[in-house]
C-alpha positions as CSV (number, residue, x, y, z in Angstrom):
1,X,14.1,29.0,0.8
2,X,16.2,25.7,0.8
3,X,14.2,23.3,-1.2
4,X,16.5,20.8,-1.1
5,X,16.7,18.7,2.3
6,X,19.5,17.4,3.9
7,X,20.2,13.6,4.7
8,X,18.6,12.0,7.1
9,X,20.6,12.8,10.1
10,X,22.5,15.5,9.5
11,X,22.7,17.6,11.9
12,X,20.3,20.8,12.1
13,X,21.4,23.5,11.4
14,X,21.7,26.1,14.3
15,X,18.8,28.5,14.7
16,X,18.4,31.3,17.2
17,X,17.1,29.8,19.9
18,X,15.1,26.3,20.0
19,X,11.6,27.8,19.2
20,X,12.7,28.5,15.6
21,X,12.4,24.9,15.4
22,X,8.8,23.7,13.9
23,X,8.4,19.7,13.5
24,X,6.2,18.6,10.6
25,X,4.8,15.3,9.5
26,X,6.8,14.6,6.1
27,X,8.8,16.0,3.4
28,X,5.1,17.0,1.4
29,X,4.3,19.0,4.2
30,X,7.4,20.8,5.0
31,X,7.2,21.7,1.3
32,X,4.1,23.1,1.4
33,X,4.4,24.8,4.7
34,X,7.6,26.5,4.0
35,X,5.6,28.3,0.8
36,X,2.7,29.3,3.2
37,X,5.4,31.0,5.3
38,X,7.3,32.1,2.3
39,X,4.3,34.1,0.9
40,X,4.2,36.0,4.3
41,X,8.1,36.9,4.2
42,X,9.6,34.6,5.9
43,X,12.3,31.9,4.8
44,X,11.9,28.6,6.3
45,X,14.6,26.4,6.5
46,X,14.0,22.9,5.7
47,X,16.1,19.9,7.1
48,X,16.3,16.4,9.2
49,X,17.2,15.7,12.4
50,X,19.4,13.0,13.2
51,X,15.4,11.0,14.2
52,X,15.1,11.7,10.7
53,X,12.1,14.3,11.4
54,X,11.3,16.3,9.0
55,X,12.0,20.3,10.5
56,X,11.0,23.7,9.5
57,X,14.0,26.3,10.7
58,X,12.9,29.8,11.0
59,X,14.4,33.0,13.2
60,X,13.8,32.9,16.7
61,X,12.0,36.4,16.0
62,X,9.7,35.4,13.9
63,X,8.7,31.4,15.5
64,X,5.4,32.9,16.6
65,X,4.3,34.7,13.5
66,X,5.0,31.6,11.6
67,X,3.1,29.3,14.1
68,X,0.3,31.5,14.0
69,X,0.5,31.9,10.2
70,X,0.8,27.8,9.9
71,X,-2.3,27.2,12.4
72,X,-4.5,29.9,10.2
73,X,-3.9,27.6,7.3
74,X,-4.7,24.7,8.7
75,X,-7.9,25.6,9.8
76,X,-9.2,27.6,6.9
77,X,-7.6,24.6,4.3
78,X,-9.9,21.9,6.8
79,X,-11.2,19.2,4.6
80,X,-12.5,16.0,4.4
81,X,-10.1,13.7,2.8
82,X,-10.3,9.6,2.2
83,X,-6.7,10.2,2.9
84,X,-4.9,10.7,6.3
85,X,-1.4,11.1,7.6
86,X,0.1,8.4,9.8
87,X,1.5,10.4,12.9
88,X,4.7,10.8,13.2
89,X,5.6,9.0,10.2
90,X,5.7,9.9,5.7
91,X,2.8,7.3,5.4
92,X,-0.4,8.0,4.4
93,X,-3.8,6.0,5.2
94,X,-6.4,5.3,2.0
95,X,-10.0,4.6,4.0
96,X,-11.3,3.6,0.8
97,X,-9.8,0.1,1.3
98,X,-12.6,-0.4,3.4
99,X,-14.8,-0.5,-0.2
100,X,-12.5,-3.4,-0.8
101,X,-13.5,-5.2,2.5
102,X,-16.9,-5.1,1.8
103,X,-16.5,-6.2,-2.0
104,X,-15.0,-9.5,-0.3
105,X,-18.0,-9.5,2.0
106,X,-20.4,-9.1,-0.4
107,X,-19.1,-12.1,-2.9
108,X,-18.9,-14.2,0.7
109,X,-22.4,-13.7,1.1
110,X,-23.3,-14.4,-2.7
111,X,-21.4,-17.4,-2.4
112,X,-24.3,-20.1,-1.1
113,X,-26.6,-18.9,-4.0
114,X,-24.0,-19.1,-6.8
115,X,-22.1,-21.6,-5.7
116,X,-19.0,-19.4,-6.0
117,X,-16.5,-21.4,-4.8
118,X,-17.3,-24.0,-7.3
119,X,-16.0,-22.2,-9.9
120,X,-14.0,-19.9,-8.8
121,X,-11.3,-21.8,-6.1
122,X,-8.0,-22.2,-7.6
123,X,-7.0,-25.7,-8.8
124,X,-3.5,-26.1,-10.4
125,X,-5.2,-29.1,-12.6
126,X,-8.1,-26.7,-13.8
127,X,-5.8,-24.1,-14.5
128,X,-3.3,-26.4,-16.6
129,X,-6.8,-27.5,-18.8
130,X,-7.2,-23.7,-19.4
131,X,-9.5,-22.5,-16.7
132,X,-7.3,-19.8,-16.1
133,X,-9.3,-17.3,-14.9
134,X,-9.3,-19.4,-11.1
135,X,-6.1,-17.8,-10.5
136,X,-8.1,-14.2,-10.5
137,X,-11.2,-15.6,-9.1
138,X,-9.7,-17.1,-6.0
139,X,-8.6,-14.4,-4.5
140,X,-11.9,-13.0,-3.4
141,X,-13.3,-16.0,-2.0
142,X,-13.1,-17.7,1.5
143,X,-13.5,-20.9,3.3
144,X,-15.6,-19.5,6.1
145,X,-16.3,-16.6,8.5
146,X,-13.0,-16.8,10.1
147,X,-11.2,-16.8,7.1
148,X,-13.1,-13.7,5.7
149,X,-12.6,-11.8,9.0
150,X,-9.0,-12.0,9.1
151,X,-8.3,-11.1,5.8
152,X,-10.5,-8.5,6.1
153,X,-9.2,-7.1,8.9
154,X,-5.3,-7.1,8.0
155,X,-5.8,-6.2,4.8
156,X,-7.2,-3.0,5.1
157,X,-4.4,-2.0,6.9
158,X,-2.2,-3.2,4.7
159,X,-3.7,-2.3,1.4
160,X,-4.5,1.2,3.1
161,X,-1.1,2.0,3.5
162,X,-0.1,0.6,0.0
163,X,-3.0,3.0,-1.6
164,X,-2.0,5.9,0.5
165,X,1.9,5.3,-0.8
166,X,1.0,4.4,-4.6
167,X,-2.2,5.8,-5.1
168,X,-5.8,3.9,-5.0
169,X,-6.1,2.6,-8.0
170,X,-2.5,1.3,-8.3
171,X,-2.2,0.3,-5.2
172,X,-5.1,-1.9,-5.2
173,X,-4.1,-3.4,-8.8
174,X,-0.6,-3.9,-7.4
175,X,-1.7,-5.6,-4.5
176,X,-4.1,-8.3,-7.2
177,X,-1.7,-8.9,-8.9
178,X,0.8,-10.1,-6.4
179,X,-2.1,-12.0,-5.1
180,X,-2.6,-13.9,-8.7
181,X,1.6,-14.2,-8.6
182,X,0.8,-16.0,-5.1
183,X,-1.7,-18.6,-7.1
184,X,0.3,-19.0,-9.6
185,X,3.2,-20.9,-7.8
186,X,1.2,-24.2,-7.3
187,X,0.6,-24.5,-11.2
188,X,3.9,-23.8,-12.2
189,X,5.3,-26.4,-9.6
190,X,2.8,-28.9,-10.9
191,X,0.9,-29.5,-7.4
192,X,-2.0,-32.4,-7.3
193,X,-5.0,-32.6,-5.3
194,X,-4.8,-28.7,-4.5
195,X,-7.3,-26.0,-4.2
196,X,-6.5,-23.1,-2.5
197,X,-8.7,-19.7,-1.9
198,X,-8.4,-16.4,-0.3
199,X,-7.5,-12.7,0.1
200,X,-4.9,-13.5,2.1
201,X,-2.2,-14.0,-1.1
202,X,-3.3,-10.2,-1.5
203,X,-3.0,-9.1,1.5
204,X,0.8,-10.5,1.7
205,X,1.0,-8.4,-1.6
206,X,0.1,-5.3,-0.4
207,X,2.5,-5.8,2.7
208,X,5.5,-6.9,0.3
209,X,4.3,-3.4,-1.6
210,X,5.1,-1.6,1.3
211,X,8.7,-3.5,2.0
212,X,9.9,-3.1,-1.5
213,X,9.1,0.1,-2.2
214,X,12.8,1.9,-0.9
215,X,14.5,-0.9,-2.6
216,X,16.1,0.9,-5.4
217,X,19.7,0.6,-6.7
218,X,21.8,3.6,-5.5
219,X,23.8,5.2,-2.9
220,X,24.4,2.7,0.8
221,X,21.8,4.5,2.5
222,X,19.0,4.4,0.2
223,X,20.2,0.4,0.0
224,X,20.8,0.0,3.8
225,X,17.0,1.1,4.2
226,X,15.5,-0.8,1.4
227,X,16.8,-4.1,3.3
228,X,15.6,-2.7,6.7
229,X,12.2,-2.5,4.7
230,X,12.4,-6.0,3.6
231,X,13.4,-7.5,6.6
232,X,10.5,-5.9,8.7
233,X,7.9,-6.9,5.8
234,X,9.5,-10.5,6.7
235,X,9.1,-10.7,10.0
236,X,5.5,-9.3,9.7
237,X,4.8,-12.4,6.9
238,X,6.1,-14.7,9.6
239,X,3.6,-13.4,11.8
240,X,0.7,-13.3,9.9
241,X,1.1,-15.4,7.5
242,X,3.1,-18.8,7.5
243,X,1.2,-19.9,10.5
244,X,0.5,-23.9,10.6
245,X,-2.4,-25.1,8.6
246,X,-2.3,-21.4,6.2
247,X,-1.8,-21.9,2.3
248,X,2.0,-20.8,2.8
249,X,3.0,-21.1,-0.7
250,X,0.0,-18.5,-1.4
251,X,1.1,-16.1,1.0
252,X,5.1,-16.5,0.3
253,X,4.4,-16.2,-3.5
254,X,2.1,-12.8,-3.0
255,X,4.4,-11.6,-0.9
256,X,7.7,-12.0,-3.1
257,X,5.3,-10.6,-6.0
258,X,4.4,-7.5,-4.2
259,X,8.4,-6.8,-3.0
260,X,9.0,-7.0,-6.8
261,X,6.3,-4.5,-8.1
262,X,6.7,-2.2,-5.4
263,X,10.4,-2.1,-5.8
264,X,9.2,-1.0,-9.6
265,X,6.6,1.2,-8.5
266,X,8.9,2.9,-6.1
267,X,11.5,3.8,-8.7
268,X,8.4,5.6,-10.5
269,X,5.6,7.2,-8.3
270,X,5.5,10.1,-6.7
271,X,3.6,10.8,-3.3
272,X,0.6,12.3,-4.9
273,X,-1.1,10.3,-7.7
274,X,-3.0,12.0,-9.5
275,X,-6.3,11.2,-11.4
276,X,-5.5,9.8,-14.6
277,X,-3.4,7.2,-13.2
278,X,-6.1,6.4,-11.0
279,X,-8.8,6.4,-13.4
280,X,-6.6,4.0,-15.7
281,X,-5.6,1.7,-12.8
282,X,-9.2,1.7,-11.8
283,X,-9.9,0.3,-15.2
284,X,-7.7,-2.3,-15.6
285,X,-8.5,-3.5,-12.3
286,X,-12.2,-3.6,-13.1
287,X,-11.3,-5.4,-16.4
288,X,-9.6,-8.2,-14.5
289,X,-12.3,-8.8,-11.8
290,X,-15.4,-8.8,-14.7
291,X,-13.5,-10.8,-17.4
292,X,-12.4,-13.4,-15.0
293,X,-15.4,-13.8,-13.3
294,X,-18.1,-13.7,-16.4
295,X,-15.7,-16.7,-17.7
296,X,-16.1,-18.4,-14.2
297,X,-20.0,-18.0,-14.3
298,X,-20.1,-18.8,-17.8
299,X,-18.3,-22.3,-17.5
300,X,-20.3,-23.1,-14.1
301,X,-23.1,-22.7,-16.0
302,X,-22.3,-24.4,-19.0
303,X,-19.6,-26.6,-18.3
């Protein structure tokens, strides 16, 4: 069993006859299916395409057994799973950013009672007398229904993908902090009579996450790829975010935060994260929601 794929496309290798030829889903899977096979006798093949698809090569003689052999496991390995494979591409869907949707839609709804917004908008001149914690705070709250609903909407896709790629709890802290990194241009540039507020410095992070995770310093291809990432993660922030009247300084600065930790993250994470990272990601994040807030709450109360 080759474990070892070829680039992406080189051409496959030839087989006898084009039913040896079984298309999977990603590299994981190929991996995993070719050891299914292997453990019935049979010695998959795996390679590219020149569509980059990922292929399983077996003999012609034996395409049928190792169908039949691949279906049986699939059905008796049916699960339920928070995560889901993106047809016909190596991503993978996280459903649980819908949790994070409904944490914004619960502190929208809190709002009116605690007066949220009060102490929780980011305001460079606040920030500068050491109200800090607005840089956190601001970006889970939002001007009005509108504004809610379409970060809510585009960022779960977004930050779905970006926990799918580096696991849920990274991907989710990732994704804050490039939101803060968005809030924090303003302050450093010294703006007046400012405020800004909003998921939507977030959700720009979680799409630069996605860009900048393939750009890594290495051979052409690897390099020619990480800019094609970048350039479509650009052309998706022109669209969604640097419309007229949107806190583009926000959205650009998440953005360019996200391309940077997901170009570190990329170097470093593996497909499948597994629990301690999580747990420890988890953490942190929960740290830097609580802390920031009980100091918001604290100071509205007693200010």
């Amino acid at each position: 069993m080759n474990s070892e794929p070829p680039a992406a496309g080189q051409a496959v290798p030839a087989a006898p006859g084009a039913e040896g030829v079984i298309e999977v889903a990603s590299h994981h899977e190929a991996m995993e299916l070719s050891l299914v096979l292997a453990s019935q006798g049979m010695e998959p093949l795996i390679t590219r395409d020149p569509e980059a698809r990922w292929l399983l090569i077996v003999p012609g003689s034996e395409h049928g057994r190792a169908r039949e052999t691949i279906a049986q496991y699939v059905a008796e390995n049916r699960r339920w799973t928070w995560r889901a494979r993106v047809a016909l591409h190596d991503y993978v869907f996280d459903g649980r950013a819908g949790g994070w949707a409904g944490f914004i839609i619960a502190l929208f709804a809190l709002d009116g009672s605690l007066r949220l917004r009060d102490s929780g908008v980011m305001d460079p001149a606040l920030v500068g007398r050491g109200e800090w914690w607005r840089l956190f705070t601001a970006v889970w709250l939002h001007a009005d229904i509108s504004h809610l609903a379409a970060n809510a909407s585009l960022g779960v896709l977004f930050l779905g993908l970006a926990m799918g790629r580096f696991g849920a709890g990274p991907g989710l802290l990732a994704a804050y902090l490039a939101g803060v990194v968005g809030n924090l241009g303003p302050w450093l540039i010294g703006l007046r009579n400012y405020q800004s507020l909003g998921a939507s410095g977030m959700v720009m992070g979680a799409l630069g996450l996605l860009a900048g995770q393939t750009l890594q310093a290495g051979a052409a291809d690897r390099n020619r790829a990480g800019l094609q990432s970048v350039a479509a993660g650009v052309m998706l922030l022109a669209l969604f975010g640097l419309s007229p009247g949107s806190d583009v300084l926000a959205h650009l600065g998440g953005f360019v935060g996200g391309l940077l930790i997901g170009s570190v993250l990329g170097r470093f994470s593996t497909r499948e994260i597994g629990p301690a990272p999580n747990l420890a990601a988890g953490l942190i994040l929960g740290l830097l929601i609580v802390l920031p807030w009980g100091l918001a709450l604290r100071h509205a109360r007693h200010p």
